[in-house]
N, C-alpha and C positions, 0 to 999 in steps of 0.2 A: 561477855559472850554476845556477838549478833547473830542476827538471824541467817546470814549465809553460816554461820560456822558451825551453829546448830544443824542446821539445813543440810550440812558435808559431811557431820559426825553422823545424823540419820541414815545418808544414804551410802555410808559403808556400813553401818551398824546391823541396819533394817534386812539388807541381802545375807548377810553372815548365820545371823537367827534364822530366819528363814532355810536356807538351806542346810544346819543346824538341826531344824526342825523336822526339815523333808527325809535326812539321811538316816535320824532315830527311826523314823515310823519305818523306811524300808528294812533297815536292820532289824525291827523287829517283826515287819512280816515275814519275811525270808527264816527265819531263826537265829540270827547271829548277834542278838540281844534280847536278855529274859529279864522282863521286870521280876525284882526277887519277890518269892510268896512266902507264908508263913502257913508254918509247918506247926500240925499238932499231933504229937507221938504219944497218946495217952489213951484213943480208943482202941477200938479192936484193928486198925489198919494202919500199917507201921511202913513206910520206904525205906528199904533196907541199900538199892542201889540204882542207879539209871545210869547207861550207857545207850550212847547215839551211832547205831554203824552206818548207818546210810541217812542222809539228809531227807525228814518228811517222818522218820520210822524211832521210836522209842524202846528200847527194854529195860523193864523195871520189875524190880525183883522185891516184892512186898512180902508180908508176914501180916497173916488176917485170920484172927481166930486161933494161933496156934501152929496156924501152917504156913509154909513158904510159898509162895506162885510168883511164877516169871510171866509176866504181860507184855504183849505186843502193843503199841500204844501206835496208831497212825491216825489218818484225819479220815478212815473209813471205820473208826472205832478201836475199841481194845480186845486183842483173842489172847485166851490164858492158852501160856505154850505148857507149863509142866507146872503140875502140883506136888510139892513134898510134904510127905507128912510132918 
């Protein structure tokens, strides 16, 4: 291999990754990619379901202590919409 062929395989390589790179981080600001997390369902606070109706807005329907709550989950915080016993 010479140095021009190196030098041709970098410079399609180099722009690929890169934008690559660029287009994860958006999809993940946006919401349309979640790095996956790990879940532990053994204390007192259990996810029972999440649904997305509008983009930015979360409902999650947890089990905490015994009881069911629906959570409003957005980026101005979380409001419990209904408690069931």
């Amino acid at each position: 291999m010479t140095a021009t062929d190196y030098l041709s395989r970098l410079a399609l390589a180099l722009p690929l990754v890169l934008a690559l790179a660029v287009a994860a981080i958006f999809a993940m600001k946006r919401g349309w990619l979640r790095l996956p997390t790990r879940t532990a369902d053994t204390g007192l606070l259990r996810t029972l379901a999440t649904l997305t109706p509008v983009p930015g807005v979360r409902l999650v329907a947890v089990e905490f202590d015994g009881r069911r709550v629906l959570l409003a989950v957005s980026k101005n915080g979380v409001t419990p919409i209904e408690v069931a016993p």
